[in-house]
C-alpha positions, 0 to 999 in steps of 0.5 A: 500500500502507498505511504501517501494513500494511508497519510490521506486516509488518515488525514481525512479520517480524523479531520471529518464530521462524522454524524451522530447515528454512524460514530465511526466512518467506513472503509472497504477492505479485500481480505484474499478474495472476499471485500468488506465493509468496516467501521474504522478508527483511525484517530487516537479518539476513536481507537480508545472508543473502539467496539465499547457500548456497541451491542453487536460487532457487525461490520467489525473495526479495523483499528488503524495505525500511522505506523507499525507499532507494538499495541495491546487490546482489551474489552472494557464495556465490550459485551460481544466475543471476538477474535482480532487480527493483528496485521503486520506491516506488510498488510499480512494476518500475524496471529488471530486472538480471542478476546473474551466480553468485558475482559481488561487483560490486555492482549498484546501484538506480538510484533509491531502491527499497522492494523487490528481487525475486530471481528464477531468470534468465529468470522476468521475460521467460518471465512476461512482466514488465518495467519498470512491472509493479505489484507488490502485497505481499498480506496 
């Protein structure tokens, strides 16, 4: 992905109004074969926000980053499982995590990441993705 496409991404993201009934903006994403559409968060803001006081984890959030960095999630006034991706520089799955309702265990990266996708648990099996699926964020 170009460095200039994220940067603009980024930008607009966190420089947008986002109406009250959509907290979040959306974005499109090819996962191998199969394209998506998820909420994003890619402004501090709404990282921290992330999946809290949602009653359902459809469409999933991509938690986006400017770099590569070691991070750790948790699921504080989430209610739903879910699995997260953690996804490496080269937009490719590094490992898939569990993570349990309104757990606070912080469960981290394993190496530096650009990006998590959160997902309903189970999402990642049932499409058949796993560690090493290429990710591409669309424009």
């Amino acid at each position: 992905m170009k460095t200039w496409f994220l940067a603009a991404v980024l930008l607009l993201t966190s420089c947008a109004a986002v109406p009250e009934s959509q907290p979040f903006p959306l974005a499109k994403l090819r996962l191998e074969q199969l394209v998506i559409q998820v909420q994003l968060a890619a402004t501090p803001a709404l990282r921290a926000q992330g999946l809290m006081f949602q009653q359902h984890a459809e469409p999933g959030m991509l938690l986006l980053y400017a770099e590569p960095q070691h991070i750790s999630l948790w699921m504080r006034n989430t209610s739903m499982p879910l699995d997260v991706a953690f996804i490496d520089s080269d937009w490719r799955i590094h490992a898939i995590r569990q993570l349990e309702p309104f757990d606070e265990t912080a469960v981290p990266s394993e190496i530096a990441v650009i990006a998590a996708l959160e997902m309903p648990r189970g999402w990642f099996a049932t499409n058949k993705l796993a560690a090493g699926a290429q990710l591409t964020l669309l424009e």
